[in-house]
N, C-alpha and C positions, 0 to 999 in steps of 0.2 A: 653529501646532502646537507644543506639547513637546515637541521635537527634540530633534537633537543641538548643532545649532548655537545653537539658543535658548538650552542649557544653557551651552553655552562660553560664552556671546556674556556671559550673566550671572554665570558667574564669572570674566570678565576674561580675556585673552590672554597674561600675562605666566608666567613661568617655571612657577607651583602650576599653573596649566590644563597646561602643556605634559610638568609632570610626571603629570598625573591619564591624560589619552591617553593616555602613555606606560606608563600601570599598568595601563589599561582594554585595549591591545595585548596585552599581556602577558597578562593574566586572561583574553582571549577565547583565542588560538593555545594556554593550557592546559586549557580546555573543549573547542577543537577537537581537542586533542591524545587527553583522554580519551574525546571522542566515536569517533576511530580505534578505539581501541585498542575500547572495547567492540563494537564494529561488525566488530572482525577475530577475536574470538574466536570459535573452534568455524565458522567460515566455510565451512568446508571439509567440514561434514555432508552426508552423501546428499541428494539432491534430492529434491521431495515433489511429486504429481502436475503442476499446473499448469505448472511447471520442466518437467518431463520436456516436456511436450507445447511449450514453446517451443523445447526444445533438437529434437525432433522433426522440427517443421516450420519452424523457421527459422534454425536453429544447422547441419545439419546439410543443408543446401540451399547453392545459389550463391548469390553475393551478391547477384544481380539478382534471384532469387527473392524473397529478403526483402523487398528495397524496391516490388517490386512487384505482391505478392500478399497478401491478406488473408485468409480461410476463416475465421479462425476469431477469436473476439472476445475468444480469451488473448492474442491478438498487440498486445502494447503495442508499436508501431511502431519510435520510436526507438530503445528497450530490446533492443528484436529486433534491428535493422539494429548497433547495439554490441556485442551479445552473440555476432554471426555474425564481425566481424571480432575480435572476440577468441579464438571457438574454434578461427577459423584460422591466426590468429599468435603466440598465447601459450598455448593448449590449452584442454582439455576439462575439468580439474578444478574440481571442485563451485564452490572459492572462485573457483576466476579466472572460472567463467562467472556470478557474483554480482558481480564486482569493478564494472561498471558504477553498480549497484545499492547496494555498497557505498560508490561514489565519491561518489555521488549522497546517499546522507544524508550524508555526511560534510559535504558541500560546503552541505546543507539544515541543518546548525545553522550556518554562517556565514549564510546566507540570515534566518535565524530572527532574529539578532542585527542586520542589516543593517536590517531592517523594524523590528524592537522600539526601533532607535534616532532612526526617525522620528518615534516618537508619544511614547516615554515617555524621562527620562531614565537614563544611565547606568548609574546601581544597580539599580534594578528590572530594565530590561532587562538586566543581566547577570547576573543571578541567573535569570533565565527562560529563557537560552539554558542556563545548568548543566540545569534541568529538563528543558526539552525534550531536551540532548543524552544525558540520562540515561533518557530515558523508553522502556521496553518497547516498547509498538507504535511507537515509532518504530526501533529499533534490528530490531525481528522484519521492520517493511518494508525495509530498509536489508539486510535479509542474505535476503531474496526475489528472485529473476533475476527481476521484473517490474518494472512499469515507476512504481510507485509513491513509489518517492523522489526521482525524477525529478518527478513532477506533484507532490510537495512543493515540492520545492525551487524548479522556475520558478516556482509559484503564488507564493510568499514573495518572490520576487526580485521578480518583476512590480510586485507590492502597494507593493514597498518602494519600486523607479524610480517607482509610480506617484504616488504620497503626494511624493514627493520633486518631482517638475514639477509636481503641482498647489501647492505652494508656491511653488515657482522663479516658477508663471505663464508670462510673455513670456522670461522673463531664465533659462528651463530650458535645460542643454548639451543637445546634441545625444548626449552619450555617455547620459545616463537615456533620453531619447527611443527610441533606436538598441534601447538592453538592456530596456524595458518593450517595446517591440515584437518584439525576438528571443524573449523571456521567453517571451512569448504563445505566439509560432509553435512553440517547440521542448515548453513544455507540449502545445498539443493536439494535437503531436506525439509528446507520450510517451503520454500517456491522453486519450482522447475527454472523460472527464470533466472537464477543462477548460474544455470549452462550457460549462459552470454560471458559472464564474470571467471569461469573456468577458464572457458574457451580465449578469452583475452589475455588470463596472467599467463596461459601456456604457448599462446606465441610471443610474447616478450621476451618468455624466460628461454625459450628456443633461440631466439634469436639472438639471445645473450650469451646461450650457452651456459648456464647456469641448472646443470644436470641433478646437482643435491637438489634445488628447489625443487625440479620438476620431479621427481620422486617424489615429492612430500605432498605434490599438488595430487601426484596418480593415487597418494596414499588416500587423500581426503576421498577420491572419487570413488575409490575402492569402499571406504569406508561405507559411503553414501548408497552405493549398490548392495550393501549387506544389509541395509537399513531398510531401503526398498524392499528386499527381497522377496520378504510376504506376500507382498502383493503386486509384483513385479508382471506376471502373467494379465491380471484385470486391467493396471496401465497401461501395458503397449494395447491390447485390445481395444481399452479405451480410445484412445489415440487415433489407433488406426482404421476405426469405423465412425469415431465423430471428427475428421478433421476441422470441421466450421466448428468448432466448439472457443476455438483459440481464439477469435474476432472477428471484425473485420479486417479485410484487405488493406494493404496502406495506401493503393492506388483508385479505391472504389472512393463509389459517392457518399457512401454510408459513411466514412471514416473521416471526407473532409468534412460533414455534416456536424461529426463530433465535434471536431478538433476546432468547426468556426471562429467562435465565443472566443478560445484562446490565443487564435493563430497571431491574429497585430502580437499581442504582448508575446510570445514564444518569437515572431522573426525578428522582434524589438533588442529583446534579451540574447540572441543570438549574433547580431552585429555588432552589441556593448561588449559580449565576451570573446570577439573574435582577437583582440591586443590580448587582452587576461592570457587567452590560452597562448599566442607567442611567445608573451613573454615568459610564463612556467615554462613551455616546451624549450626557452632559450637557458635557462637557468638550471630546470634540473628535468633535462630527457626523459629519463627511467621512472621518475614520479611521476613525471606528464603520460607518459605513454601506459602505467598501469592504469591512471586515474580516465584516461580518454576510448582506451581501446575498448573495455567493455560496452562503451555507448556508442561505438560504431557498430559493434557486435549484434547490439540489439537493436539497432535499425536494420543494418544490412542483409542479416542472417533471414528474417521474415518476408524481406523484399525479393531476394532471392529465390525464396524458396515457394512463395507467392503465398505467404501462412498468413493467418489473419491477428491481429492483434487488436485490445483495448488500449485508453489513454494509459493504466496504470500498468502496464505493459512496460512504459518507459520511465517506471518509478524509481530506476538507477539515476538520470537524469538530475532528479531531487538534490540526490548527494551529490553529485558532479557540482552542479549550479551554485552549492553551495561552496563546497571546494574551491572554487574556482573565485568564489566570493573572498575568502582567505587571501587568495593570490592577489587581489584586488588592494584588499587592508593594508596586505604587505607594502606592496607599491606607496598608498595613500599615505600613509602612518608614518612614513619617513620623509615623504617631500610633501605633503598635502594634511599635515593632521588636522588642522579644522574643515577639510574637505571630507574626511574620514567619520570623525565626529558625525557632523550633518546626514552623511549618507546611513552612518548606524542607525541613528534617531530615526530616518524616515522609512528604514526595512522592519525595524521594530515596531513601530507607529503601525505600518499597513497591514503586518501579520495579526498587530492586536485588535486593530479594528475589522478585520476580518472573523476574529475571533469570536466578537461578542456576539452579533447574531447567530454566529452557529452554534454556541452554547445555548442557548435562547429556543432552536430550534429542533424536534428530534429527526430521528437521523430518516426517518419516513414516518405518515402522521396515518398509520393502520389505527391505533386505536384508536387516536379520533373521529376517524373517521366511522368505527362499529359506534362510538358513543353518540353519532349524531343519528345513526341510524334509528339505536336504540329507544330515542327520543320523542321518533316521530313514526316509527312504522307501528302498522295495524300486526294483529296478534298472526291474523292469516299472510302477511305479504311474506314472500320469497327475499332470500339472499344469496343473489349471487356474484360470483369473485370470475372476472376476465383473466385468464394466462395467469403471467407470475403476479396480478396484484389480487386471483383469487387462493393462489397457493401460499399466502404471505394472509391472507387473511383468517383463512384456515386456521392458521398458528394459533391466532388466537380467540377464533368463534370457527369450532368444529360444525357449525349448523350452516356455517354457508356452503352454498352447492358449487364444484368446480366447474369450469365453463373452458375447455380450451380447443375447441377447434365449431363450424360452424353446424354440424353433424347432432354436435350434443346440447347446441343452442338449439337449432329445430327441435327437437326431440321433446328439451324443457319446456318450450314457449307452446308448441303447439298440441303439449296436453293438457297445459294448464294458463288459465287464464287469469291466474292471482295474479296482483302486480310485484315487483321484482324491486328492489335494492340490490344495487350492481355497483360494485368496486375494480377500480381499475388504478393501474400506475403503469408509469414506463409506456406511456402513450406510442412514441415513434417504433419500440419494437414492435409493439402488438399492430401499428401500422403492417410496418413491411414481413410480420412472421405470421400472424392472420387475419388479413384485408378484410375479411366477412366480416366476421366480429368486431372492430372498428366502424367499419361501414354501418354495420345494425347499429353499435353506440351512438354514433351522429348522425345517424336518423330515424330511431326507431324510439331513444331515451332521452329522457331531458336531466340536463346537468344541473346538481343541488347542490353541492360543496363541492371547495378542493382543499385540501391540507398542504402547503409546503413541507419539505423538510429540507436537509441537504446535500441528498443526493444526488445529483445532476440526472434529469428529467422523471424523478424520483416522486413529484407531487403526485398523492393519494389523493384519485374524486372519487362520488358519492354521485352515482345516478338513477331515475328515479325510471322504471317499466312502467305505463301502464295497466298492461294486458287489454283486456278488450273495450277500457275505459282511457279515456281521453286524459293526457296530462293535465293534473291541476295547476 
């Protein structure tokens, strides 16, 4: 492999090597640095549904609860069981129940750098940890209380211990051995979606015949099922009475619906990386093929099995793309460096200007939307919250009444004729998960605000009941 040490080993060990590490130290803890710093800004915005409902049911329970109950499939385990001792010993504000999640990318562009210097040398790969650490969706998961910068960052650690002993062979330490099977365990400990990244290194390394790794991977999984254990019994249960909990289908209409918005630039990005990946898979097989198999895994494995998935479902992807970016450097950096240059400048350029309005923006606009309320209702009118944007508003005005099915809208409307403030978000689910309720919004209520935020189809409206008086 293209190492790091491959790269030393050829430019010699004397004083220039020891100054080049010593510059390459320096240049990462200044990417690590500015990866902080944009991962702490605006930190401290309102929380946006999925949040709420982890601080709900596991923030705001015993500890033993966390660790050992599931219900519900927001519960990113380890994220949850972090996030519960944080709200009890350093508090409840927005950033410090993020802090986990911000620790955790922070900690995932070292990871990022750690692995890039397995395969590729020094300059590419430092240049690819600036992107990554600069990169929007990585910095939008990184400031989410879920458990997703977490299953970055082990999956990247993992890859890296793992690359690193299949070189080693016989003569690998025991400390890579030890941290690619912690890696494992405390991944599908953060996200189930790890089983794709299991299930990928353990047919490589089968196929390789590489029997110590595969012990050390059974070891991680072992571990990870102890870890579980607690609450081992509530998850399959869970599991196996809500299977539509996992997504959409990848063949439904629902899911290309999602995926619209992105698709040009995802089939875009996929015919620009289709050389990138020849050429790694030509140069170093065993790197290519841990770094790809996992993302067939996670296509294939749900298509199969007809499971339903979200987009962040495929947030292995992330890393790949970036990955695979490196591959790209490499190539540019040596026959193309002003071609390289430019292409840095304009991936940095796009991530930052993607940046600024989402700093700008909280991540769902609940509170504004009570404060608008607050503003303008009579001391008698009604508030009530649709689905999940009445259960998110809850959080934070326990006076609004829950609204989620059409049973309990009759019930409300037809005792009382006060008029209503009604809160709603996530418009397309409560389409297609209850049409009545929808249907009564557009045409029963008249729309008075919406709050952007940036969760995709995430904007919070504000609409206004009559009751048995005519819209004003």
């Amino acid at each position: 492999m293209n190492n790091l040490r491959a790269t030393d080993a050829a430019a010699g060990h004397g004083p220039r090597t020891a100054s080049r590490l010593a510059h390459s130290g320096v240049s990462v803890a200044a990417i690590i640095g500015l990866a902080a710093v944009l991962r702490l800004i605006n930190a401290n915005a309102e929380l946006w549904y999925d949040e709420i409902v982890t601080v709900t049911y596991f923030v705001r329970t015993p500890f033993l609860n966390a660790v050992s109950t599931y219900g519900l499939a927001n519960n990113h385990v380890l994220n949850s069981v972090l996030m519960n001792l944080t709200g009890t010993f350093l508090g409840t504000d927005p950033w410090m129940l993020r802090l986990p999640s911000i620790l955790f990318g922070i900690a995932g562009v070292w990871a990022f750098w750690f692995l890039a210097t397995q395969i590729w040398p020094r300059p590419p790969a430092l240049v690819g940890t600036l992107l990554f650490a600069v990169s929007y969706h990585h910095v939008y998961y990184s400031q989410n209380a879920r458990g997703y910068s977490a299953f970055m960052f082990f999956t990247l650690l993992a890859t890296g211990f793992l690359l690193r002993m299949l070189e080693r062979g016989n003569a690998a330490g025991r400390r890579d051995e030890i941290g690619y099977s912690l890696s494992l365990a405390l991944g599908l400990y953060s996200v189930l979606l790890t089983t794709f990244v299991v299930a990928a290194h353990a047919s490589v390394l089968l196929m390789l015949r590489r029997w110590r790794a595969l012990g050390w991977l059974a070891g991680g999984v072992a571990v990870a099922a102890v870890l579980y254990a607690p609450m081992g019994a509530p998850l399959i249960a869970y599991y196996r009475t809500n299977p539509g909990d996992t997504g959409y289908p990848l063949l439904s209409m629902e899911f290309a619906r999602v995926m619209a918005p992105v698709a040009p630039a995802l089939i875009a990005a996929g015919v620009i990386l289709l050389p990138i990946v020849r050429r790694l898979t030509r140069r170093q097989p065993v790197a290519a093929a841990l770094l790809l198999t996992p993302g067939v895994f996670t296509v294939l494995v749900p298509l199969v099995r007809g499971q339903g998935v979200y987009p962040r479902s495929f947030l292995y992807l992330l890393c790949l793309g970036y990955l695979l970016l490196v591959e790209a450097l490499d190539w540019a950096m040596s026959r193309r460096p002003r071609l390289a240059a430019v292409c840095t400048a304009i991936v940095i350029a796009v991530s930052l200007a993607r940046l600024a309005p989402y700093y700008r923006l909280p991540k769902q606009g609940f509170r504004q939307a009570l404060a608008y309320i607050d503003q303008r209702a009579q001391r008698s009118d009604q508030r009530i919250g649709l689905s999940l944007g009445g259960k998110a508003a809850m959080f934070y005005d326990p006076t609004v009444v829950l609204v989620q099915d059409a049973g309990q809208l009759q019930g409300l409307t037809s005792q009382s004729d006060r008029p209503a403030w009604v809160v709603t978000t996530f418009h397309s689910a409560l389409q297609s998960t209850a049409p009545d309720l929808y249907e009564w919004l557009r045409t029963e209520t008249a729309l008075r605000a919406e709050f952007r935020g940036v969760i995709g189809d995430g904007t919070v409206y504000v609409h206004y009941w009559p009751g048995s008086k005519r819209v004003p």
